[in-house]
Every structure is written in C-alpha cells, then in structure tokens.
Backbone as XML, in Angstrom:
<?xml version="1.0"?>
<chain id="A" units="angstrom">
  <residue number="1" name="UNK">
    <atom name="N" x="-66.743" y="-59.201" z="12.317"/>
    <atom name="CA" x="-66.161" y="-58.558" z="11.177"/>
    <atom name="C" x="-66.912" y="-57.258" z="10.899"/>
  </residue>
  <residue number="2" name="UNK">
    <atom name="N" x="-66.057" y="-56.418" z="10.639"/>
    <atom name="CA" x="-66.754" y="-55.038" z="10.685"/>
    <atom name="C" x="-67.065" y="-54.761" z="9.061"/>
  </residue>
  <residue number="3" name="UNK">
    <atom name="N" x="-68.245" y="-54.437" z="8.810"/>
    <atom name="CA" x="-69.404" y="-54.544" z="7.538"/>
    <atom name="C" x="-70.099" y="-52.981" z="7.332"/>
  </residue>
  <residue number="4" name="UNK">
    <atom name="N" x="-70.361" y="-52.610" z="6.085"/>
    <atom name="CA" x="-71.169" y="-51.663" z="5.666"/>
    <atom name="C" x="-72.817" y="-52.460" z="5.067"/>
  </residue>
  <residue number="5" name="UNK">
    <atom name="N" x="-73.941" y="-51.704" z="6.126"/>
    <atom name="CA" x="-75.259" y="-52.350" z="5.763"/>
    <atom name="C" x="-75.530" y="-51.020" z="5.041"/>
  </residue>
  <residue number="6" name="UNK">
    <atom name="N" x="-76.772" y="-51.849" z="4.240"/>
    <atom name="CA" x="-77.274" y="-50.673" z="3.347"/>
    <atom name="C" x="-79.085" y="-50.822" z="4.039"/>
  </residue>
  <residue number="7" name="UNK">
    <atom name="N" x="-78.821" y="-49.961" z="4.454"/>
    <atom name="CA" x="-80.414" y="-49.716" z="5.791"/>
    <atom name="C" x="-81.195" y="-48.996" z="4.616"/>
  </residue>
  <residue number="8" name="UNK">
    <atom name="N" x="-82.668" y="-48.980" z="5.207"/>
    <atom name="CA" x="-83.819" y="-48.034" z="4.740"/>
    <atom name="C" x="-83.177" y="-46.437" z="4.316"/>
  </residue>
  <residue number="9" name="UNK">
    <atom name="N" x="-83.369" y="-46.548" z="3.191"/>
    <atom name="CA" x="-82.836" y="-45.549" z="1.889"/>
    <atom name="C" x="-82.179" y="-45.707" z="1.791"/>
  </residue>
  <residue number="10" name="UNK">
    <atom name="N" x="-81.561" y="-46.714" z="1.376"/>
    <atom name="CA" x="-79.986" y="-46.937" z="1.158"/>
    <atom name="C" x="-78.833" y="-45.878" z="2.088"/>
  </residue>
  <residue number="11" name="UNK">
    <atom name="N" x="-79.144" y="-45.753" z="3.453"/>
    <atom name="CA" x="-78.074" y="-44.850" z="4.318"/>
    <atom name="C" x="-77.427" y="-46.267" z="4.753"/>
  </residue>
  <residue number="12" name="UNK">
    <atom name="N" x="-76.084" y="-45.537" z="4.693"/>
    <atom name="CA" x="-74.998" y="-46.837" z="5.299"/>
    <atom name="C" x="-75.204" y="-46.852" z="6.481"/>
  </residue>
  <residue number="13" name="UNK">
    <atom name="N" x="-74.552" y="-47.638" z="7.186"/>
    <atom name="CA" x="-74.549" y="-48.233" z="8.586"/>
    <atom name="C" x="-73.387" y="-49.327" z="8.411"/>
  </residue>
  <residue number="14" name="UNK">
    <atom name="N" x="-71.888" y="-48.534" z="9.719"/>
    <atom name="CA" x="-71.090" y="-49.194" z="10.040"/>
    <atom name="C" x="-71.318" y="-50.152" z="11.104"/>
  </residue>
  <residue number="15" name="UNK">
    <atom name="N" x="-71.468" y="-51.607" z="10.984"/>
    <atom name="CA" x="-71.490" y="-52.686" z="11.843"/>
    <atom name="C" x="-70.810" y="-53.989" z="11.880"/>
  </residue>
  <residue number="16" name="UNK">
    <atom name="N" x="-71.400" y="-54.299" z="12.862"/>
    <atom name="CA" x="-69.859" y="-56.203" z="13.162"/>
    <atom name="C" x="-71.046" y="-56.752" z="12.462"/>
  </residue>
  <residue number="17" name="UNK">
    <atom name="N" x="-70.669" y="-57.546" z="11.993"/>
    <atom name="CA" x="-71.360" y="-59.321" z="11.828"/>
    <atom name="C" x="-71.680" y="-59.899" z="12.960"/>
  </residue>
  <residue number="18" name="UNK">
    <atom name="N" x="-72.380" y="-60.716" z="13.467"/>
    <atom name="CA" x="-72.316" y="-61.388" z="14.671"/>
    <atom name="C" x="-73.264" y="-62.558" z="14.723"/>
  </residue>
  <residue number="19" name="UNK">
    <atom name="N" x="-73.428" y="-63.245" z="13.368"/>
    <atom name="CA" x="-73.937" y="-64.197" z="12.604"/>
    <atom name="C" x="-74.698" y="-64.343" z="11.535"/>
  </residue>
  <residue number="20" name="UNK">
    <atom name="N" x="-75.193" y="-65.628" z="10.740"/>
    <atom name="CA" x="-75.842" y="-65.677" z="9.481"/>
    <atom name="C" x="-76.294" y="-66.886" z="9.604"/>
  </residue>
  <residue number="21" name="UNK">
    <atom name="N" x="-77.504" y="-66.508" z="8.446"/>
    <atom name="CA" x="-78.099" y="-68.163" z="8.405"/>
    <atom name="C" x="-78.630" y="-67.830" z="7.005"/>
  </residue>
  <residue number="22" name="UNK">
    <atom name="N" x="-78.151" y="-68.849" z="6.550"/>
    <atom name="CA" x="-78.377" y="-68.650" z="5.053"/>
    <atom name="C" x="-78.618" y="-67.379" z="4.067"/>
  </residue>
  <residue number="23" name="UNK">
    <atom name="N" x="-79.616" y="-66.839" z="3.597"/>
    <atom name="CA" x="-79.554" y="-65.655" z="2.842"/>
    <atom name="C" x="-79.592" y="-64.189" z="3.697"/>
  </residue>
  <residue number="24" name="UNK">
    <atom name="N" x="-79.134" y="-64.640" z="5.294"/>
    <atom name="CA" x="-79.392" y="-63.471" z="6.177"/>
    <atom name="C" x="-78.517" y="-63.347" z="7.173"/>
  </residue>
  <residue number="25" name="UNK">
    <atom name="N" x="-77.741" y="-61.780" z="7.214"/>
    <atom name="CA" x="-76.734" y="-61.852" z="7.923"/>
    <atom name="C" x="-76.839" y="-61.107" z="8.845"/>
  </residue>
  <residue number="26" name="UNK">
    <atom name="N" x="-76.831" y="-61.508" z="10.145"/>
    <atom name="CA" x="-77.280" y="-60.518" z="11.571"/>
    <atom name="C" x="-76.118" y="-59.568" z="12.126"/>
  </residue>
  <residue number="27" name="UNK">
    <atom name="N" x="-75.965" y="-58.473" z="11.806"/>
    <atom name="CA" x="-74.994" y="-57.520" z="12.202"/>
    <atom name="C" x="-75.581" y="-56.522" z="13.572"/>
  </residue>
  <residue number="28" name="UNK">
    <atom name="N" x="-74.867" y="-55.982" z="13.934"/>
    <atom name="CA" x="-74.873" y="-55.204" z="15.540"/>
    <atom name="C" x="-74.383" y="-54.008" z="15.327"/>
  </residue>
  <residue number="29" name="UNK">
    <atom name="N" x="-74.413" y="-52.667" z="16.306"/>
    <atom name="CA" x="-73.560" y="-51.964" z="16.328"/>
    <atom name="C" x="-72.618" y="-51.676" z="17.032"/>
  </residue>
  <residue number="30" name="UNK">
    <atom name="N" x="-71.263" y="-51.238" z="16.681"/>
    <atom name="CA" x="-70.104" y="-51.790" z="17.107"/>
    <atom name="C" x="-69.829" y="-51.349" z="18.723"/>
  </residue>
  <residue number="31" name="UNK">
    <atom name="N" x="-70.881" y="-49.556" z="18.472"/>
    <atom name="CA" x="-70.860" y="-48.778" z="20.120"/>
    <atom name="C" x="-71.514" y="-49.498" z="20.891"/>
  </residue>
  <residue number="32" name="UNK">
    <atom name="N" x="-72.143" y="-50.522" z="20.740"/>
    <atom name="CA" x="-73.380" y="-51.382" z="21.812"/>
    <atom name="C" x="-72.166" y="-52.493" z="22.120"/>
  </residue>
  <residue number="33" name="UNK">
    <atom name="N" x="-72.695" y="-52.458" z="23.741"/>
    <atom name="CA" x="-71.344" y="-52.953" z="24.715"/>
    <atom name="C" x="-72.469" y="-54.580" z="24.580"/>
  </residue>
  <residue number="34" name="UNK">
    <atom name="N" x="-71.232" y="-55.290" z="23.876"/>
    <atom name="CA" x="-71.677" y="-57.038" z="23.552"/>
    <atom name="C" x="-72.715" y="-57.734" z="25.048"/>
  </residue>
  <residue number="35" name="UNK">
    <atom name="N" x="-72.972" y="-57.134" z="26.319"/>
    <atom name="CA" x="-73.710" y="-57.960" z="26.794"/>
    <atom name="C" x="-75.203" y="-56.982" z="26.480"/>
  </residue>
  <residue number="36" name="UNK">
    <atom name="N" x="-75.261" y="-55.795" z="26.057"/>
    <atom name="CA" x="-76.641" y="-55.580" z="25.127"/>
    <atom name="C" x="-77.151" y="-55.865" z="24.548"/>
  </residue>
  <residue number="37" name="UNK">
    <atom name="N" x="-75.918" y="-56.405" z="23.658"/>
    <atom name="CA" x="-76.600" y="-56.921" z="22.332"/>
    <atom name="C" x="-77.004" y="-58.362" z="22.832"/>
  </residue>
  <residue number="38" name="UNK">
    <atom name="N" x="-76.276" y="-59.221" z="23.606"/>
    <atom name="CA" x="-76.985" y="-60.270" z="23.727"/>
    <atom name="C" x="-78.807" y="-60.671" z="24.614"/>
  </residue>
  <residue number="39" name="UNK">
    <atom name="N" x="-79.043" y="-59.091" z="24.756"/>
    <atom name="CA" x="-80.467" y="-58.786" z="25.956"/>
    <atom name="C" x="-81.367" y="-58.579" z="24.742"/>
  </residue>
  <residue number="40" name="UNK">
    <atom name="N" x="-80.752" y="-58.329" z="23.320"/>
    <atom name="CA" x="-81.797" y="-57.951" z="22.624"/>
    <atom name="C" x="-81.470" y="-58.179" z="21.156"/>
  </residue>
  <residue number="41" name="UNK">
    <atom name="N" x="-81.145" y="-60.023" z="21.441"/>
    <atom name="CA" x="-81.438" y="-60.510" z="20.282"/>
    <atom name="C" x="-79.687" y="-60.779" z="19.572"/>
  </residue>
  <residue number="42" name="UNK">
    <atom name="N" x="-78.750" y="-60.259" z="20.132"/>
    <atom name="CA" x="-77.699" y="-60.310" z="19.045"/>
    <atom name="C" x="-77.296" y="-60.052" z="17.888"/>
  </residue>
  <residue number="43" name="UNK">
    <atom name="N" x="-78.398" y="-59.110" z="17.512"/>
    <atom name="CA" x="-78.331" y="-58.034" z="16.383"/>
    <atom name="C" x="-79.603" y="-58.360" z="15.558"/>
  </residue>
  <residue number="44" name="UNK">
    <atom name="N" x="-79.385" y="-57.420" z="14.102"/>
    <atom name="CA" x="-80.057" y="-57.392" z="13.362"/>
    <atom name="C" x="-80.159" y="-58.524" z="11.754"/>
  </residue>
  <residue number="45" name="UNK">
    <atom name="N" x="-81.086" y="-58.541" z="11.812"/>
    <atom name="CA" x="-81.365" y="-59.216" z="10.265"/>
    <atom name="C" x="-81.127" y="-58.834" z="9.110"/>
  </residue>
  <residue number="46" name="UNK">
    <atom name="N" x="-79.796" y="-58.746" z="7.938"/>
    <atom name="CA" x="-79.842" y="-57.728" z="6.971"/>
    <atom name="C" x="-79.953" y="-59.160" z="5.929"/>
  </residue>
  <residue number="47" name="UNK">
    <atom name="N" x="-80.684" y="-58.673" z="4.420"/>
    <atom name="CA" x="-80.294" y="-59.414" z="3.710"/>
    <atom name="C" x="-78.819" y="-59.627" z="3.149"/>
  </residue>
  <residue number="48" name="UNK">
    <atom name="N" x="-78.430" y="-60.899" z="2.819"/>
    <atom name="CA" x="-77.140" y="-60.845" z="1.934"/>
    <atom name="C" x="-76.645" y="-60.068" z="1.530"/>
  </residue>
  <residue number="49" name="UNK">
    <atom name="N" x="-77.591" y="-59.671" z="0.500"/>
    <atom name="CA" x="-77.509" y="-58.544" z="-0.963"/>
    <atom name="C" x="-77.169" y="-57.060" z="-0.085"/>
  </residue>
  <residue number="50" name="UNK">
    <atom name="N" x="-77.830" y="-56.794" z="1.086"/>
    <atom name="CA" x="-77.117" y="-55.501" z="1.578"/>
    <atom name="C" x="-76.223" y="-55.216" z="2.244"/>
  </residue>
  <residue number="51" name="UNK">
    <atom name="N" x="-75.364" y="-56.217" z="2.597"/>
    <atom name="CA" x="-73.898" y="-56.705" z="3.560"/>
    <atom name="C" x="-72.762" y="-56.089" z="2.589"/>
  </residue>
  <residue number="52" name="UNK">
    <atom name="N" x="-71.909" y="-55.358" z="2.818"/>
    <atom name="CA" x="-70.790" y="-55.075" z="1.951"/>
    <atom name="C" x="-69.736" y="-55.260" z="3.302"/>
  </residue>
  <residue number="53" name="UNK">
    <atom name="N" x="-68.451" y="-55.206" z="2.118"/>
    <atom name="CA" x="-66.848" y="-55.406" z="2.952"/>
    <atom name="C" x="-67.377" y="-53.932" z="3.901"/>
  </residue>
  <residue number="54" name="UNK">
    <atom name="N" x="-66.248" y="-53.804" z="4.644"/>
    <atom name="CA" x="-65.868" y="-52.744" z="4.695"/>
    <atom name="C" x="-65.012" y="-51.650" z="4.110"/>
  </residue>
  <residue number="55" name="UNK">
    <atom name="N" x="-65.103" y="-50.639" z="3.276"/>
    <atom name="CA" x="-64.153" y="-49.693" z="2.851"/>
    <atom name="C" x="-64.427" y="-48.333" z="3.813"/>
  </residue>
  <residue number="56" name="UNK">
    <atom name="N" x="-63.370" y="-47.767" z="4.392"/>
    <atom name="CA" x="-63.877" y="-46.775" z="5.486"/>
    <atom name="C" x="-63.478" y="-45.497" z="4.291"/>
  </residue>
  <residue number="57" name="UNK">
    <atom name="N" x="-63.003" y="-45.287" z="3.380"/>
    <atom name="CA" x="-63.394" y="-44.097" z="2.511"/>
    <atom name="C" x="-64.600" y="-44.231" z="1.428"/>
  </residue>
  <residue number="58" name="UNK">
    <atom name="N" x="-64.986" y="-45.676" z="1.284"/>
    <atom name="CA" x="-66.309" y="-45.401" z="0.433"/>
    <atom name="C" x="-67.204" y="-45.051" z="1.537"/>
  </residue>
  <residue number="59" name="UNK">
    <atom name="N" x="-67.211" y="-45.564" z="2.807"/>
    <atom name="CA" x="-68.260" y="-45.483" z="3.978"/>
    <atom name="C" x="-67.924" y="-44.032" z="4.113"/>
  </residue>
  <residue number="60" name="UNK">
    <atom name="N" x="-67.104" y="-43.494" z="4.399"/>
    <atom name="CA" x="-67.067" y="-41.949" z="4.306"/>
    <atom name="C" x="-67.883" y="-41.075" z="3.234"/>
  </residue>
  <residue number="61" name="UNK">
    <atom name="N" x="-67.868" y="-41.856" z="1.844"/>
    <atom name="CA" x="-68.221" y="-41.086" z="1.213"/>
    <atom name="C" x="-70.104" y="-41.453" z="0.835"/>
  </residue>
  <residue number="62" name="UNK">
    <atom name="N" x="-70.028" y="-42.751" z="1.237"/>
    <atom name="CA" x="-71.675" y="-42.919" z="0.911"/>
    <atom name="C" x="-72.270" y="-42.182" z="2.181"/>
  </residue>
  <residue number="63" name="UNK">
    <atom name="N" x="-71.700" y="-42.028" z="3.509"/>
    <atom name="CA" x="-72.174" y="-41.460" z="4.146"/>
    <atom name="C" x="-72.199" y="-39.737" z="3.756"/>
  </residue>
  <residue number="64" name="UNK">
    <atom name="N" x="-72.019" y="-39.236" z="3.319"/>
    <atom name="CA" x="-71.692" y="-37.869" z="2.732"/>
    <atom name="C" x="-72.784" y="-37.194" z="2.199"/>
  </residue>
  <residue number="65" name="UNK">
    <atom name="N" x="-72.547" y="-38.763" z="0.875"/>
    <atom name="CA" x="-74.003" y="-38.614" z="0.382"/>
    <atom name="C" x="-75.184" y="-38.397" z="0.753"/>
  </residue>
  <residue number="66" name="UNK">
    <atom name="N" x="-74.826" y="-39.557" z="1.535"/>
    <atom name="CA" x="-76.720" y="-39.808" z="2.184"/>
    <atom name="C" x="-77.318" y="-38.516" z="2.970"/>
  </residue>
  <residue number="67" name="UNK">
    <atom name="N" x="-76.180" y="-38.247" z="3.606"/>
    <atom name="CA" x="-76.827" y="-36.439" z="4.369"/>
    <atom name="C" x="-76.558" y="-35.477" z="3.794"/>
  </residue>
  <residue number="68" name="UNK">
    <atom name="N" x="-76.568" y="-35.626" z="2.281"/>
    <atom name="CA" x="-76.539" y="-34.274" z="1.590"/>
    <atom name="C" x="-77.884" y="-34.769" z="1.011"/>
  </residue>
  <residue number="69" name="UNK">
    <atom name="N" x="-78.787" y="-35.941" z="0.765"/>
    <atom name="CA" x="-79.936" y="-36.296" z="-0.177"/>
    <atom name="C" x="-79.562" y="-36.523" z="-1.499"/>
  </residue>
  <residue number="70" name="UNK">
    <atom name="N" x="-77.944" y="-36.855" z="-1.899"/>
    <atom name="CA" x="-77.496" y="-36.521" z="-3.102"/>
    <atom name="C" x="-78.102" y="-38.442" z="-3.541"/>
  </residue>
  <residue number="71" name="UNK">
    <atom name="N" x="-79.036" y="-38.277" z="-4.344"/>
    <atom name="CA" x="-79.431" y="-40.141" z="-4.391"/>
    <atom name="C" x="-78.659" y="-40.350" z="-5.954"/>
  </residue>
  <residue number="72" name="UNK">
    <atom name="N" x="-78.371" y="-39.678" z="-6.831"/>
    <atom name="CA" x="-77.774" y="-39.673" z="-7.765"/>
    <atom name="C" x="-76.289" y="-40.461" z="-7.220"/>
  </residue>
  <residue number="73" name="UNK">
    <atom name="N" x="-75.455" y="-39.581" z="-6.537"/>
    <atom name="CA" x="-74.031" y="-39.626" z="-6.358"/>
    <atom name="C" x="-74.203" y="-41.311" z="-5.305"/>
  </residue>
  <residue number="74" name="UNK">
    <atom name="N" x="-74.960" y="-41.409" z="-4.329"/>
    <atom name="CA" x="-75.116" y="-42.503" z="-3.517"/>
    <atom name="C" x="-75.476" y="-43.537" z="-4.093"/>
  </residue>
  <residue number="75" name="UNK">
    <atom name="N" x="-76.350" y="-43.798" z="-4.992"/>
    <atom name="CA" x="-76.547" y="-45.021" z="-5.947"/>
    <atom name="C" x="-75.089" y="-45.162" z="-6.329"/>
  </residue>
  <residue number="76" name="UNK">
    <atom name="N" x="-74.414" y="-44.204" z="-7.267"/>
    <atom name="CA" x="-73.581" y="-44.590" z="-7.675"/>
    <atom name="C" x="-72.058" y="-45.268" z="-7.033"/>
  </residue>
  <residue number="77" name="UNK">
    <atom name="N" x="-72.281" y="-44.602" z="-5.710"/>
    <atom name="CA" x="-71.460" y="-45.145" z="-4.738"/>
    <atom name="C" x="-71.650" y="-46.710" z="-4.396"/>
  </residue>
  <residue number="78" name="UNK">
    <atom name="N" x="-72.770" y="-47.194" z="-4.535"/>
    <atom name="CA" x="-73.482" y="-48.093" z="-3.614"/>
    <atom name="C" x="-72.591" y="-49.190" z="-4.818"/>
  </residue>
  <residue number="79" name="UNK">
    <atom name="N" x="-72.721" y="-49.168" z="-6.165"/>
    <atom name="CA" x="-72.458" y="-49.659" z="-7.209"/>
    <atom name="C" x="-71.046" y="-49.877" z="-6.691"/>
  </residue>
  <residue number="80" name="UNK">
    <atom name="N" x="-69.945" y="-49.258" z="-6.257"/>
    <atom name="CA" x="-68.965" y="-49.959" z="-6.118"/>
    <atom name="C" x="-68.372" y="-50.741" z="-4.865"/>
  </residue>
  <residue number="81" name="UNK">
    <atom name="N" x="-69.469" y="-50.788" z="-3.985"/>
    <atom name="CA" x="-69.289" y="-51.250" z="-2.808"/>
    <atom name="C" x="-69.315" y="-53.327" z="-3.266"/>
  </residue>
  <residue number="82" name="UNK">
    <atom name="N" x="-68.140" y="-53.753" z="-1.985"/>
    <atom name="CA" x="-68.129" y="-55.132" z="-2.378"/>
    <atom name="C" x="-69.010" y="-55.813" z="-1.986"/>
  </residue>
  <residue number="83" name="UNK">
    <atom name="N" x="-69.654" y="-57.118" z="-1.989"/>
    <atom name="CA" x="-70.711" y="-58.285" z="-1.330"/>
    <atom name="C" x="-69.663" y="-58.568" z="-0.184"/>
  </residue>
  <residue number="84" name="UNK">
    <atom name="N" x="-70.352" y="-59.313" z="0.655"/>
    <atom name="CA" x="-69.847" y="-60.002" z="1.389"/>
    <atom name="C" x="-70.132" y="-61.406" z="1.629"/>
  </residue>
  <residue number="85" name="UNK">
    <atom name="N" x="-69.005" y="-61.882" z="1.346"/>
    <atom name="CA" x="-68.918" y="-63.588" z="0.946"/>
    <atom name="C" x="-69.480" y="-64.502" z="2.223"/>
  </residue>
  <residue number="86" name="UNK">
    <atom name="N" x="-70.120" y="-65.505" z="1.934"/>
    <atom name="CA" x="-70.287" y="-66.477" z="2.665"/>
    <atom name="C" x="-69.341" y="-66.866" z="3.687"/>
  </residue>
  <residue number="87" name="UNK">
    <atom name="N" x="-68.411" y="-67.275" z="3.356"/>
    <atom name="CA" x="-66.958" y="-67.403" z="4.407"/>
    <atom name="C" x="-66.621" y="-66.385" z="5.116"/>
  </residue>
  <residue number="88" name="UNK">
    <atom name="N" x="-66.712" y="-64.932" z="4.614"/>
    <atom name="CA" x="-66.272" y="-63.895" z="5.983"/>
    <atom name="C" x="-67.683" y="-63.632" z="6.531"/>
  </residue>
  <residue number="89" name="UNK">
    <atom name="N" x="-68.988" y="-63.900" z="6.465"/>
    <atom name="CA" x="-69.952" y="-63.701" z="7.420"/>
    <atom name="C" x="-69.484" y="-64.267" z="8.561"/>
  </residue>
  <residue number="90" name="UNK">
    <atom name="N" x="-69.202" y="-65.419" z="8.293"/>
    <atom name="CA" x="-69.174" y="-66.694" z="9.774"/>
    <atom name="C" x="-68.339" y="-65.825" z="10.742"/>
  </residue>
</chain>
C-alpha cells in the first residue's frame, strides 16, 4: 500500500508498506526493484504515528514545503495528513 512517511525533519517520503508489527510499520521505496529490498531487510522501520494514507496533492504540497524550509506552512500541512489504520498496514 502506497503511504506518506514523515522522515527526519518532518520531509515526506512516498513509500509501499511491506509490513508491521505492532506500533511499527516497515515501508520501502517504491523505485527499489522488490528482490533489493528483500537483500536488505524488506524495508524500513517507521513509527505508527508517522505512517499517513496517501494523498498525492498533500504529498505534493508537503513536499514543496519541505524544499522551500517553509516549517511554518509544513507543520501545518502535516496536521492534515491521515494515520494509517491498523487494517490497511497489513
């Protein structure tokens, strides 16, 4: 399932899911050809709390943000981004 992480400084990052275990959801990136990702681990560790749906115009626009340094306008972006539920991690 394709996910918005909220990485170191809050810069987005478009990625799949590609499992979870309890308060931690391991996402990948989508350009990494799936037998890579399985040489190095099957992705990453994000917490819960930084997993959002995907919206590809908020991801447009938090990305905007983030490479303008605008942390005002990007917080506020970040605020309307959704969680991502237990049931669509799996």
């Amino acid at each position: 399932m394709r996910v918005i992480a909220k990485a170191y400084r809050d810069r987005p990052l478009d990625r799949v899911t590609v499992g979870e275990d309890g308060g931690v959801i391991f996402i990948a990136n989508p350009a990494v050809d799936k037998a890579v990702r399985n040489t190095i681990g099957e992705g990453v560790g994000f917490p819960r709390r930084c997993v959002f749906a995907f919206d590809p115009d908020l991801f447009e626009s938090l990305s905007e943000a983030w490479a303008s340094a605008d942390d005002v306008r990007l917080a506020a972006l970040w605020e309307r981004a959704v969680p991502l539920h237990v049931a669509e991690a799996a």
